[in-house]
N, CA, C and O atoms as a GROMACS GRO file, in nm:
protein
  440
    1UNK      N    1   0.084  -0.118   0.000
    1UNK     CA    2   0.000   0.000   0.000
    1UNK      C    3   0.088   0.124   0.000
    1UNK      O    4   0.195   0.138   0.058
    2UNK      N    5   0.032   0.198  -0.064
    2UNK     CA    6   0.086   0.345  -0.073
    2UNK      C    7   0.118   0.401   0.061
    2UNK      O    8   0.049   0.364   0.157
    3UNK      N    9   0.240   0.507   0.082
    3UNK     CA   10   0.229   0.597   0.225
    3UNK      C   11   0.206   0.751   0.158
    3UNK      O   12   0.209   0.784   0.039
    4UNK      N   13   0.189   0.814   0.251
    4UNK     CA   14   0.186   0.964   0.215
    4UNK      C   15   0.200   1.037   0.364
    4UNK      O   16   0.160   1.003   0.476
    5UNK      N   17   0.262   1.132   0.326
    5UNK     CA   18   0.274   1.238   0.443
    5UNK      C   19   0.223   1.372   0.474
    5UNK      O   20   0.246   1.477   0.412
    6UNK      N   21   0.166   1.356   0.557
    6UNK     CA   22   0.042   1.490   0.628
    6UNK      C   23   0.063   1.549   0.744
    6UNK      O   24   0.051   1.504   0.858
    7UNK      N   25   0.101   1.670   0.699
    7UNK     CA   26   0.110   1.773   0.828
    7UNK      C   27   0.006   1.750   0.956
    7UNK      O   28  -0.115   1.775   0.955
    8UNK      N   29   0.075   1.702   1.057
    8UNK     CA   30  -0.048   1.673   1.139
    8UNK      C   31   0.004   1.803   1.310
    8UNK      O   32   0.116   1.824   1.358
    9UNK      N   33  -0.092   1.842   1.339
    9UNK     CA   34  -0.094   1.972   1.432
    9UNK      C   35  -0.099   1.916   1.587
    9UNK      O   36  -0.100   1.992   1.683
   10UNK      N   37  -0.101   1.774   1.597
   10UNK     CA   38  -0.155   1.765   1.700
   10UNK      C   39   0.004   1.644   1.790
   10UNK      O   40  -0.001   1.567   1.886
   11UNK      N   41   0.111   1.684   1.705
   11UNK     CA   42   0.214   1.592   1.724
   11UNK      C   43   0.224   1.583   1.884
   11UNK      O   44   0.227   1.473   1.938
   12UNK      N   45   0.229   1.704   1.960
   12UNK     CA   46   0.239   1.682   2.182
   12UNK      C   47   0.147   1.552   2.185
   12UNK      O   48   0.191   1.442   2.218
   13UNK      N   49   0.007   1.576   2.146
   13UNK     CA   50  -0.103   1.507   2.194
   13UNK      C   51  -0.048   1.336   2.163
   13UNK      O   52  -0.024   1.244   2.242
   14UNK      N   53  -0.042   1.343   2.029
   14UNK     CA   54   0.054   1.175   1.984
   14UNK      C   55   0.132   1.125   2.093
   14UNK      O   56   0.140   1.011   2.138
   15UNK      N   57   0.208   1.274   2.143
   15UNK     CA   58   0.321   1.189   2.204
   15UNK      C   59   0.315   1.139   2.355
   15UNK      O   60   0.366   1.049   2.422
   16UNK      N   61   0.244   1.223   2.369
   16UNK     CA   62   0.152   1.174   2.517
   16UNK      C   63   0.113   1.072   2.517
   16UNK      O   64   0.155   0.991   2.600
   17UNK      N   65   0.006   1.033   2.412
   17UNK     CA   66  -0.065   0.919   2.396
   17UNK      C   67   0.017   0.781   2.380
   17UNK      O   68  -0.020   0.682   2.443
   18UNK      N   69   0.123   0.776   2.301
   18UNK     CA   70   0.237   0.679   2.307
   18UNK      C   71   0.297   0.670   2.449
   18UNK      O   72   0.349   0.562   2.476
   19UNK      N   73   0.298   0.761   2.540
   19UNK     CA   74   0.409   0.773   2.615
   19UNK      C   75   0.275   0.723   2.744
   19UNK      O   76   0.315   0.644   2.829
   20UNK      N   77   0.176   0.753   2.752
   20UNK     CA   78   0.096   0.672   2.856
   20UNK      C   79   0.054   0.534   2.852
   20UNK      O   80   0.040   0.455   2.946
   21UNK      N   81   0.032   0.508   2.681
   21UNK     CA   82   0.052   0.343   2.643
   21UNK      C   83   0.148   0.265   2.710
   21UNK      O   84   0.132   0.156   2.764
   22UNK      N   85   0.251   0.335   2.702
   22UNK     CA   86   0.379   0.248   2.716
   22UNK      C   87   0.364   0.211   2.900
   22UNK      O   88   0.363   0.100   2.953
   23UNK      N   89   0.354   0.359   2.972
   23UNK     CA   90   0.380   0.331   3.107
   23UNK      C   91   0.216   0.229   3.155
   23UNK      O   92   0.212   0.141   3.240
   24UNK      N   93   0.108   0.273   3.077
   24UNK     CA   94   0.006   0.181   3.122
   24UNK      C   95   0.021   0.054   3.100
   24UNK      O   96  -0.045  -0.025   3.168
   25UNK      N   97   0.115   0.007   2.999
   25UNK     CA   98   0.123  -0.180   2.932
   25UNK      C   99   0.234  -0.206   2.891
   25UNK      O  100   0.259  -0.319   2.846
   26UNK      N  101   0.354  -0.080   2.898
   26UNK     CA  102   0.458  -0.133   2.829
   26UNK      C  103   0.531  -0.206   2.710
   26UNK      O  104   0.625  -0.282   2.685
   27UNK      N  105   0.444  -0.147   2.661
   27UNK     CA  106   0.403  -0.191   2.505
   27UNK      C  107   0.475  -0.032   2.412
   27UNK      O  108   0.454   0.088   2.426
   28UNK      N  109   0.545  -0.098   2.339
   28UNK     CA  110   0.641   0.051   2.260
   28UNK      C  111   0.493   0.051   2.122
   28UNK      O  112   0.415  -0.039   2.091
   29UNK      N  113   0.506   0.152   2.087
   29UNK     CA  114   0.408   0.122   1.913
   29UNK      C  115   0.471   0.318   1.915
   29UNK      O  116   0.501   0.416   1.984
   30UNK      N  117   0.458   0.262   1.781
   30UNK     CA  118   0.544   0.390   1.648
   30UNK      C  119   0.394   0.491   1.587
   30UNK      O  120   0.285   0.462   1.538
   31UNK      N  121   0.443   0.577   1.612
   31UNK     CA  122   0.352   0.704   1.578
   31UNK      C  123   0.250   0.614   1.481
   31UNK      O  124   0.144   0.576   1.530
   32UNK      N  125   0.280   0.586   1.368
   32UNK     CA  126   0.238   0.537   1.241
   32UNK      C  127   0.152   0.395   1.316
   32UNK      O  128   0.032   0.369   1.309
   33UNK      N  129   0.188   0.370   1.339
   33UNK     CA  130   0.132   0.233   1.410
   33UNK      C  131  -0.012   0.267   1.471
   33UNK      O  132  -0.120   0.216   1.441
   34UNK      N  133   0.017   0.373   1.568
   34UNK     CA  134  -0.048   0.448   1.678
   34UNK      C  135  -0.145   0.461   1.586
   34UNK      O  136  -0.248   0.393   1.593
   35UNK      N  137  -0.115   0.578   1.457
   35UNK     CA  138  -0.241   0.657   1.396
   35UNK      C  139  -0.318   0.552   1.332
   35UNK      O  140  -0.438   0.580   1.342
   36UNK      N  141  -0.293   0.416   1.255
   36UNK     CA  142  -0.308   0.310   1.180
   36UNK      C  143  -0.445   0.242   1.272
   36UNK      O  144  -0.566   0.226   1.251
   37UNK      N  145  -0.362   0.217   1.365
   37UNK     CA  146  -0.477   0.174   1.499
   37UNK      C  147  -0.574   0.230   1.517
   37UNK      O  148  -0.683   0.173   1.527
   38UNK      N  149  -0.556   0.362   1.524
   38UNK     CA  150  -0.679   0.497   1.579
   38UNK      C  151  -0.797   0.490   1.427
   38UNK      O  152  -0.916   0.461   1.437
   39UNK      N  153  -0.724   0.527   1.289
   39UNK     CA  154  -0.780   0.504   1.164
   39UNK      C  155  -0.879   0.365   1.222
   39UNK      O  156  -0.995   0.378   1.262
   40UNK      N  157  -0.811   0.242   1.217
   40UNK     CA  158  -0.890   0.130   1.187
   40UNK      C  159  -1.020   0.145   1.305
   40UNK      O  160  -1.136   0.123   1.271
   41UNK      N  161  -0.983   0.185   1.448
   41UNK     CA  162  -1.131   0.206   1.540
   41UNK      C  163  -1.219   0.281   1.516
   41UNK      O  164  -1.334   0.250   1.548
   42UNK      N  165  -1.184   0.434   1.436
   42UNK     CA  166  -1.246   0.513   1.418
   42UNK      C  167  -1.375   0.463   1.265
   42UNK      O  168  -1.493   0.486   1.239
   43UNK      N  169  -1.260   0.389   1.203
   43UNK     CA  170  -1.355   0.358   1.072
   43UNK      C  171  -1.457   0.250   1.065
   43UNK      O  172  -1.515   0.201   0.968
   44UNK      N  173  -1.464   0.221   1.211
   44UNK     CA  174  -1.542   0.143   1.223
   44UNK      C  175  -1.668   0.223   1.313
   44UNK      O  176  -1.791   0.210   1.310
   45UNK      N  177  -1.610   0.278   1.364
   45UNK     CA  178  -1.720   0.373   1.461
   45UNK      C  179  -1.788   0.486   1.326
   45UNK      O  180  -1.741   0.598   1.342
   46UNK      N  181  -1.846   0.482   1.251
   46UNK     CA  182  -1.833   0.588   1.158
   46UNK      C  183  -1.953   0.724   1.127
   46UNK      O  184  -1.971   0.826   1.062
   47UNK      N  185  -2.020   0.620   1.243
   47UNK     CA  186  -2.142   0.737   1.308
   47UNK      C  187  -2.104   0.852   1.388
   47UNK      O  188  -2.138   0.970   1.393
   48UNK      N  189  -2.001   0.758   1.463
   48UNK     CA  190  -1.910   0.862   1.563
   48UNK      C  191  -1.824   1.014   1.482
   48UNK      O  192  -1.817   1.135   1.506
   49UNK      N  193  -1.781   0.937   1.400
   49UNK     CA  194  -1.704   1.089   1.313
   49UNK      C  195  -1.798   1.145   1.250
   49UNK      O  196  -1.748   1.246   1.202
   50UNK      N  197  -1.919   1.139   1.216
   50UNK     CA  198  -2.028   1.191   1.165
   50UNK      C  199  -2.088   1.302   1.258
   50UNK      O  200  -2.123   1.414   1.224
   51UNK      N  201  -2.092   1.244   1.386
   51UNK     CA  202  -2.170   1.346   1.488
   51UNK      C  203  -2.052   1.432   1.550
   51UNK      O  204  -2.073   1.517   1.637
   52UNK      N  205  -1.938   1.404   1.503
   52UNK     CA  206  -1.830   1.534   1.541
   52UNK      C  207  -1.826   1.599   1.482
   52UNK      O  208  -1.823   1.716   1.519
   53UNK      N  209  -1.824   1.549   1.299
   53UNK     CA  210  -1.774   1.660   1.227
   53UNK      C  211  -1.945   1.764   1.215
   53UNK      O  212  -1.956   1.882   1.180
   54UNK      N  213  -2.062   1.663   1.258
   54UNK     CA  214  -2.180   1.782   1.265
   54UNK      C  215  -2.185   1.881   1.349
   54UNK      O  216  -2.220   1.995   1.322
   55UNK      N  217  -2.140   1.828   1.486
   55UNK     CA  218  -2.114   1.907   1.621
   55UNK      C  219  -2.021   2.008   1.532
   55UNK      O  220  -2.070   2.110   1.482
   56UNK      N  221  -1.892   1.975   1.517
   56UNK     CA  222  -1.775   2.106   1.438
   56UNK      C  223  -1.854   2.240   1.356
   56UNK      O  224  -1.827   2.360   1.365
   57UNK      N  225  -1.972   2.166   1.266
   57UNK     CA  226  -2.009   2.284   1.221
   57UNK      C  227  -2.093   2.349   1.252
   57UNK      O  228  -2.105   2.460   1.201
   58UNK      N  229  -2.202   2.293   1.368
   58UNK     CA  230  -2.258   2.389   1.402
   58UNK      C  231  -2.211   2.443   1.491
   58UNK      O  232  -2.290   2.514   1.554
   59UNK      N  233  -2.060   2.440   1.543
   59UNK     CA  234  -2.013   2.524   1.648
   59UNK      C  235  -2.005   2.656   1.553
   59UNK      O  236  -2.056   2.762   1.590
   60UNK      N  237  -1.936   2.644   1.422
   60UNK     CA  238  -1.896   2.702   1.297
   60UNK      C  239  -2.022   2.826   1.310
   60UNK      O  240  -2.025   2.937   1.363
   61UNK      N  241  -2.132   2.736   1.222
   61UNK     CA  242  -2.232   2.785   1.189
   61UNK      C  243  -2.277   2.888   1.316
   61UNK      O  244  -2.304   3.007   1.297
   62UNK      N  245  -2.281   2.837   1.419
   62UNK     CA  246  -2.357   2.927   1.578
   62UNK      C  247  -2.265   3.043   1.609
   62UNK      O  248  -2.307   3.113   1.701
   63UNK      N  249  -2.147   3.082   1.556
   63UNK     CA  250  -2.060   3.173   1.571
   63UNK      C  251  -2.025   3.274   1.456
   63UNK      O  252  -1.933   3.356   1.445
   64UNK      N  253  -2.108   3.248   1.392
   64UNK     CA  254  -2.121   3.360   1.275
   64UNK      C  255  -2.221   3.451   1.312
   64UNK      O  256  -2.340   3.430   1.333
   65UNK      N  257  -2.134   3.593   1.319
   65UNK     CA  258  -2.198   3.694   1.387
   65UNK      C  259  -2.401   3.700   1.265
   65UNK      O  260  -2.436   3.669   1.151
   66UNK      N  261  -2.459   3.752   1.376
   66UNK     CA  262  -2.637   3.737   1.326
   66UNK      C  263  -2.652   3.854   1.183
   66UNK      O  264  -2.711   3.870   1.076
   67UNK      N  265  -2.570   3.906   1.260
   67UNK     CA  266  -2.547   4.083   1.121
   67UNK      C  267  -2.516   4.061   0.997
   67UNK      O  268  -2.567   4.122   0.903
   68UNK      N  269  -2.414   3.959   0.984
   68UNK     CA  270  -2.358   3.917   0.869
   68UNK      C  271  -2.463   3.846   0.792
   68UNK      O  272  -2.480   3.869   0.672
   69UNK      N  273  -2.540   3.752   0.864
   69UNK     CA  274  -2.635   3.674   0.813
   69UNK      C  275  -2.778   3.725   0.774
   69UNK      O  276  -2.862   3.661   0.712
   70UNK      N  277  -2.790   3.857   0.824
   70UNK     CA  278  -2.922   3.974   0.736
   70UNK      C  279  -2.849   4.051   0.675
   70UNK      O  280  -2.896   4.160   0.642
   71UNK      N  281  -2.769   4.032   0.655
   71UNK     CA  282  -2.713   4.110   0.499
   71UNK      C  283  -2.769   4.000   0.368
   71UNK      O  284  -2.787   4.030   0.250
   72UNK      N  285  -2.782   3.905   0.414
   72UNK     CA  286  -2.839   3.797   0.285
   72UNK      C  287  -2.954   3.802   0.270
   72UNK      O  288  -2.996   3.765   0.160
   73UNK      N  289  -3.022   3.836   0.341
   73UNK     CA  290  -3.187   3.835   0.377
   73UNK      C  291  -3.232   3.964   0.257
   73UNK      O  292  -3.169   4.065   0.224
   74UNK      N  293  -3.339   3.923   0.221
   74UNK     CA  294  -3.364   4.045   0.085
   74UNK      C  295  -3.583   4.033   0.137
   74UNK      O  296  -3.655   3.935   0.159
   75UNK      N  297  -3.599   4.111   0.136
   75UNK     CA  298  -3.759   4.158   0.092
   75UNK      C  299  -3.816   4.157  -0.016
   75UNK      O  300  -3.772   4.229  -0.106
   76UNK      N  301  -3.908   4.089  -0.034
   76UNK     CA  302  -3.941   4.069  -0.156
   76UNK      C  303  -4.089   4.142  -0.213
   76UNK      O  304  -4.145   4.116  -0.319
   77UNK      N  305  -4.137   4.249  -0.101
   77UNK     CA  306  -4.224   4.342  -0.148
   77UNK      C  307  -4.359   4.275  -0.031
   77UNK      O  308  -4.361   4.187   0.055
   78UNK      N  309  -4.461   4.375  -0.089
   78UNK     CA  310  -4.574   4.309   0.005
   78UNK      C  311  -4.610   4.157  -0.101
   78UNK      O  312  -4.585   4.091  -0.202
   79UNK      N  313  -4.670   4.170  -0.006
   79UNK     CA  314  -4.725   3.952  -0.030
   79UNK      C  315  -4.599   3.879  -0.052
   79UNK      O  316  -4.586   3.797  -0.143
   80UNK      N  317  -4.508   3.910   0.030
   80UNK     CA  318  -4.389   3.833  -0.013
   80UNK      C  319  -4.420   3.720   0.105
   80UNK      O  320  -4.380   3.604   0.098
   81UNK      N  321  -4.505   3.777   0.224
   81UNK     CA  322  -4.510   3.654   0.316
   81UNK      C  323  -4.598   3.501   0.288
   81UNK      O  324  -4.598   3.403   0.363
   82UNK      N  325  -4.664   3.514   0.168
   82UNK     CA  326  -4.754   3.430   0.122
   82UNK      C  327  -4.673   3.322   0.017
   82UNK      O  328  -4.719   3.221  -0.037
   83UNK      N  329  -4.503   3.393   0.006
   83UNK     CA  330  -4.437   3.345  -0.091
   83UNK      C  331  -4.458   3.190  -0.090
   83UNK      O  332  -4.504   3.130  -0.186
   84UNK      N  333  -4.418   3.126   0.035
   84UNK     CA  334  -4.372   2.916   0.068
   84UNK      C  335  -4.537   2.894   0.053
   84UNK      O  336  -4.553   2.773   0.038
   85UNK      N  337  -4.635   2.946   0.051
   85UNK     CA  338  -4.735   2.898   0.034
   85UNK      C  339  -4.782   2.861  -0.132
   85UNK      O  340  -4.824   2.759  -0.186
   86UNK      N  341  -4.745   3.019  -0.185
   86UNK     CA  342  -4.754   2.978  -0.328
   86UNK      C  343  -4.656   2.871  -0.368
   86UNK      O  344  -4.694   2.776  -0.436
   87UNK      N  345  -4.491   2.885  -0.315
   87UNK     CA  346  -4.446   2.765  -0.408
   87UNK      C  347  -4.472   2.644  -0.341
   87UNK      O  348  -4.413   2.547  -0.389
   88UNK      N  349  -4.539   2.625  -0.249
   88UNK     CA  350  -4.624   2.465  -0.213
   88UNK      C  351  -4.708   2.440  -0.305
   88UNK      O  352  -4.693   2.361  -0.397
   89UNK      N  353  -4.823   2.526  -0.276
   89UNK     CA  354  -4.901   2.510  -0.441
   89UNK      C  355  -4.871   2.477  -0.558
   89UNK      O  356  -4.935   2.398  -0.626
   90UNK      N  357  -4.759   2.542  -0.596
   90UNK     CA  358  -4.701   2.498  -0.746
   90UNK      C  359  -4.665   2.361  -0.707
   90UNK      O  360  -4.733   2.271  -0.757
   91UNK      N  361  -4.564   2.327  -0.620
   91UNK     CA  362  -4.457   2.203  -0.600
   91UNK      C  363  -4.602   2.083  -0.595
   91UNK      O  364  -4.647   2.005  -0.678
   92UNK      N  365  -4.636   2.115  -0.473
   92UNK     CA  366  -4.776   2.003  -0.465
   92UNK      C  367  -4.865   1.986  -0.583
   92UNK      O  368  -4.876   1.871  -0.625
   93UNK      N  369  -4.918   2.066  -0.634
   93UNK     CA  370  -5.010   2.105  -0.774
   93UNK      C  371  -4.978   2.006  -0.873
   93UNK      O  372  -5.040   1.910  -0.917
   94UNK      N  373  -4.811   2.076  -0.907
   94UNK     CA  374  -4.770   1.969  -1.015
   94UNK      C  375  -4.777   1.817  -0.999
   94UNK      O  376  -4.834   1.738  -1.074
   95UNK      N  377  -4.713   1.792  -0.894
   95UNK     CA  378  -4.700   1.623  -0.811
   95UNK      C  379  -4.808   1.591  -0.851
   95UNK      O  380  -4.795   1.530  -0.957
   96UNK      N  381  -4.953   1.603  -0.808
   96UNK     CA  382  -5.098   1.555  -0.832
   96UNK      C  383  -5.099   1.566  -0.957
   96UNK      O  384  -5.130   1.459  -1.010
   97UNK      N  385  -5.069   1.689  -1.064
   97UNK     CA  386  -5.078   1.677  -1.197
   97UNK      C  387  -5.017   1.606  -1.241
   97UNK      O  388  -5.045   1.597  -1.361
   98UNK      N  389  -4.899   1.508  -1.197
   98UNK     CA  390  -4.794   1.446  -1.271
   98UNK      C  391  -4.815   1.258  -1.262
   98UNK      O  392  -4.781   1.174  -1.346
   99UNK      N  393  -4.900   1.236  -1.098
   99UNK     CA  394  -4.989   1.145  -1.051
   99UNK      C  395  -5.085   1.082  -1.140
   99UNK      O  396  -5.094   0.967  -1.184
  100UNK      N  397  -5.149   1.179  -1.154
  100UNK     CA  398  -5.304   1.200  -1.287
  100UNK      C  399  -5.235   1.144  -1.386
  100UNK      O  400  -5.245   1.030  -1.432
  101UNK      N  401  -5.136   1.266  -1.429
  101UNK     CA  402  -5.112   1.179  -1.597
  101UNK      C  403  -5.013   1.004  -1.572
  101UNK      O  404  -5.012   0.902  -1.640
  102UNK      N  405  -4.966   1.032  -1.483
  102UNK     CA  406  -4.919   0.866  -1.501
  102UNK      C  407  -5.035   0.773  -1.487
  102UNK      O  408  -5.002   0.665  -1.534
  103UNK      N  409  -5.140   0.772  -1.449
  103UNK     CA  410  -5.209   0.684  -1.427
  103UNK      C  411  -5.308   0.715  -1.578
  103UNK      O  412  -5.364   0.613  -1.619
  104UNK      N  413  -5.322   0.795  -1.628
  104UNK     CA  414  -5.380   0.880  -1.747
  104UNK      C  415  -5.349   0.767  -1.901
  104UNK      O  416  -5.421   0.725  -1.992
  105UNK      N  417  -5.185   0.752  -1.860
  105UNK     CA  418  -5.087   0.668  -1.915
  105UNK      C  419  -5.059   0.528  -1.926
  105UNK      O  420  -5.044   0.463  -2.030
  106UNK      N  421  -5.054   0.478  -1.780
  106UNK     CA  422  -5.034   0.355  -1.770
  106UNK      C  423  -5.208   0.281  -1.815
  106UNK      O  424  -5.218   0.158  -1.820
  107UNK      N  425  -5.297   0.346  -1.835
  107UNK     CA  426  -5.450   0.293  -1.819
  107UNK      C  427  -5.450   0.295  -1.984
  107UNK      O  428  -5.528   0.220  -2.043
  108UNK      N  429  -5.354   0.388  -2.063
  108UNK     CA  430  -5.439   0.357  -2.171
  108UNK      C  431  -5.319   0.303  -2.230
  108UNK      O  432  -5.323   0.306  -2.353
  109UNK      N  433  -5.192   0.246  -2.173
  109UNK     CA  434  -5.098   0.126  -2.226
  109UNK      C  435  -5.128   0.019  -2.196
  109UNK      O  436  -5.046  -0.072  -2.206
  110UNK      N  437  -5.281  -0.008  -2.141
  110UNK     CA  438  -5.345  -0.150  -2.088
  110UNK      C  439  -5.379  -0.200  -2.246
  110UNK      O  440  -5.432  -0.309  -2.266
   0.00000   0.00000   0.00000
């Protein structure tokens, strides 16, 4: 298998983690070893990295100042509040119109 090398930020934390292995079991294992290990538990847990990296962004998302985020916000005139109603209507409307003709279809490919 291929290797490759990646700047990793968290090299103290590694070395801790090797260095409490060892005094907890006395057991030596090599950075690479270490991360190989961590890879194979993690990729099995894979719900687990799912609900971190969701947690990560809505820390992201919850820290974006509110100001920034009504600068996107636009008015769309009066009756703009009736807007999600009309495009339900359309979205739903069509669906039933599209219902109809399949069955419109399949009845007269009998």
């Amino acid at each position: 298998m291929g290797m490759s090398t990646v700047k990793f930020d968290r090299q103290e934390k590694l070395d801790e983690l090797i260095s409490r292995i060892y005094l907890d079991t006395k057991i030596k294992i090599t950075k690479k070893d270490l991360l190989e290990l961590i890879f194979d538990i993690t990729s099995e847990n894979y719900n687990l990295i799912l609900q971190e990296l969701i947690k990560s962004t809505s820390r992201v998302i919850s820290s974006i100042n509110v100001d920034e985020m009504l600068e996107f916000v636009q008015d769309f005139g009066p009756g703009s509040e009736n807007l999600s109603e009309s495009i339900n209507n359309i979205v739903y409307n069509w669906d039933e119109k599209l219902v109809f003709l399949s069955i419109v279809i399949s009845l007269l490919l009998l």
